[in-house]
C-alpha positions as CSV (number, residue, x, y, z in Angstrom):
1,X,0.0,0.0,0.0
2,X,2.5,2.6,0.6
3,X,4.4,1.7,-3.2
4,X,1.1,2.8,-4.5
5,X,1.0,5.8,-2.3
6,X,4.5,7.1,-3.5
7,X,3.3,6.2,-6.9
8,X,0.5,8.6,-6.8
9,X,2.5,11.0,-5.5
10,X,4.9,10.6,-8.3
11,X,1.9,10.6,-10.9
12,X,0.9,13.7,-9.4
13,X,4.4,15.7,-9.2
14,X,5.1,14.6,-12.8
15,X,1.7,15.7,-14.1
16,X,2.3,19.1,-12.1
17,X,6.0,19.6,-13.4
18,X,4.4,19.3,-17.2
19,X,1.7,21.8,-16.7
20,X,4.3,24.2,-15.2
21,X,7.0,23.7,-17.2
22,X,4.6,23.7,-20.7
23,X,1.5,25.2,-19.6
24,X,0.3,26.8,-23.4
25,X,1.8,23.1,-25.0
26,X,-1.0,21.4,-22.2
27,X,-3.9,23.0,-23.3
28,X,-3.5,23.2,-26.5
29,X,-2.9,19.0,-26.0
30,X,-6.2,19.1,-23.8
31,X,-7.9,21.1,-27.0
32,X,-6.8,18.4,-29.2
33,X,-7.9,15.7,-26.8
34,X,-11.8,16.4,-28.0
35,X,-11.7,15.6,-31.5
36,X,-10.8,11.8,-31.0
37,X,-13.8,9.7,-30.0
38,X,-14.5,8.5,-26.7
39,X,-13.8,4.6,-27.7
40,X,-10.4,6.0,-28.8
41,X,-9.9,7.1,-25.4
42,X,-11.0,4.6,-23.7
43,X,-8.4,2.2,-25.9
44,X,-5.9,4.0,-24.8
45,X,-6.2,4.7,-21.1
46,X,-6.9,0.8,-21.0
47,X,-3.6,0.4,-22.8
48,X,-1.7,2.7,-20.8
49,X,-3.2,1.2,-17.6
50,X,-2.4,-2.3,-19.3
51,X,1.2,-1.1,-19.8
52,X,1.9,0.2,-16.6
53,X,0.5,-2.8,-14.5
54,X,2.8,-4.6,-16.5
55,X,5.5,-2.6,-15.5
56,X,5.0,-2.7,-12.0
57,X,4.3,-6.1,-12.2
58,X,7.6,-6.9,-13.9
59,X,9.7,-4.7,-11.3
60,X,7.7,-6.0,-8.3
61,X,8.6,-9.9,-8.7
């Protein structure tokens, strides 16, 4: 429980680093974010999610 913990933490300082460091670059990504369809995004958060399990998965045994 407390990997999990850091990781959120990390998530959250890396995400907040990127809108700081490229704030204009962000929203213009967010603006771009509505033309794709909400199956496409769904794909690829379930990808990502996929993906990173993995990862952690990997590292962890």
């Amino acid at each position: 429980m407390n990997e999990l913990i850091i990781a959120f933490g990390l998530f959250l300082f890396i995400e907040g680093i990127l809108y700081a460091i490229f704030p204009s670059k962000m929203k213009n990504m967010l603006k771009k974010i509505e033309m794709f369809k909400i199956s496409q995004i769904r794909f690829s958060g379930l990808t990502f999610a996929i993906i990173g399990f993995v990862i952690v998965w990997y590292f962890k045994t």
